[in-house]
C-alpha positions in Angstrom: 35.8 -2.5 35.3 39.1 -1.5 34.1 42.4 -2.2 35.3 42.9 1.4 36.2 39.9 1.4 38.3 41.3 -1.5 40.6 44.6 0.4 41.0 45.7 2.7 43.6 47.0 5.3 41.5 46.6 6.2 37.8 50.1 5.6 37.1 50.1 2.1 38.1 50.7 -0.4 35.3 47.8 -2.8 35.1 47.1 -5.5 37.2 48.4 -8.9 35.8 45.7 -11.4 35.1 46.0 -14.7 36.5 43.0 -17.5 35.7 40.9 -14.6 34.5 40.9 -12.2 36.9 43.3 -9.4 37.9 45.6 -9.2 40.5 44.6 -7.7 43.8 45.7 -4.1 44.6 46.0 -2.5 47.7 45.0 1.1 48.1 46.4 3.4 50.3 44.2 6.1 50.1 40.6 5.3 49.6 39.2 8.9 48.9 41.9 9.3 45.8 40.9 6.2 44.9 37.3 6.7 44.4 37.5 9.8 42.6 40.1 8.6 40.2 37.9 5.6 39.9 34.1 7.3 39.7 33.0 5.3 42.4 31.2 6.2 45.0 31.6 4.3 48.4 28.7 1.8 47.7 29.2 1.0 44.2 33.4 0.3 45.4 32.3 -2.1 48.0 30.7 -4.1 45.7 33.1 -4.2 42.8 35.6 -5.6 45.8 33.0 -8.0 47.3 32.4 -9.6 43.9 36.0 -9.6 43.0 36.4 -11.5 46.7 33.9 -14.0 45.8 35.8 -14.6 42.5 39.0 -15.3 44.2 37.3 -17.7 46.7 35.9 -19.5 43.7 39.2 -19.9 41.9 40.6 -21.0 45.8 38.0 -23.3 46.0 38.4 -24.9 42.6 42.6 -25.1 43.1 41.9 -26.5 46.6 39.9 -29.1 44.9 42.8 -29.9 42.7 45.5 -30.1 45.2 42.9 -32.5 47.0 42.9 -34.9 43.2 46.6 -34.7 43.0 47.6 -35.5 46.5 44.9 -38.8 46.5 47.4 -40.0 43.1 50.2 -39.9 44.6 50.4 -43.4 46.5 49.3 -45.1 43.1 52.0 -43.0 41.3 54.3 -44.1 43.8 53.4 -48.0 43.9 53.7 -47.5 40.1 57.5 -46.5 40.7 57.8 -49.5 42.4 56.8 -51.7 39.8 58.6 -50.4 37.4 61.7 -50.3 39.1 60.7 -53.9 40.3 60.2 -54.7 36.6 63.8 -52.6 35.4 65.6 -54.8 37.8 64.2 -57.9 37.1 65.2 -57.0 33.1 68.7 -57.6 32.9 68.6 -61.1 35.1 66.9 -62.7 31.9 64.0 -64.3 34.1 60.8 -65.0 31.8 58.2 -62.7 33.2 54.5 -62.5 32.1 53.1 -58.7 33.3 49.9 -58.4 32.8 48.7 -54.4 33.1 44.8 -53.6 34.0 43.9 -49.8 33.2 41.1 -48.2 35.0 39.0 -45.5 33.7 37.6 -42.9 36.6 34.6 -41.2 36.0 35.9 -38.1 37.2 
């Protein structure tokens, strides 16, 4: 499908792509539309189902990052306070033995 096909009007520029698919369009008038497009009402339907379903799996998948990002940020945050912890603790001249475990997810 081309970009002109998921536009309203042929004069539109094209639709900006964004994680591999094209931006959404709305159309005002569905029976210019499908005759600029060559689509009948069937075959339209499904070119915007499947583009639906594309955009929920791209939803899904950022979801699913937010979700990983959010679940760091206490250990990023206790991190902080070590090493602020540690920056304070620099300048007093106290011996100090840090001892730093790293921990591979499988993820």
């Amino acid at each position: 499908m081309t970009s002109s096909a998921s536009s309203s009007s042929p004069s539109a520029p094209p639709a900006a792509e964004r994680r591999g698919l094209p931006a959404a369009s709305f159309v005002e008038d569905v029976p210019t539309y499908l005759s600029q497009s060559g689509l009948d009402v069937n075959a339209a339907l499904s070119v915007f189902q499947e583009r639906l379903q594309q955009y929920k799996v791209v939803e899904m998948k950022l979801l699913a990052q937010q979700r990983d990002i959010q679940a760091k940020i206490p250990d990023i945050e206790k991190c902080l306070e070590i090493v602020t912890a540690l920056q304070a603790k620099k300048d007093t001249g106290e011996v100090r033995l840090s001892y730093f475990v790293t921990v591979h997810s499988s993820s």
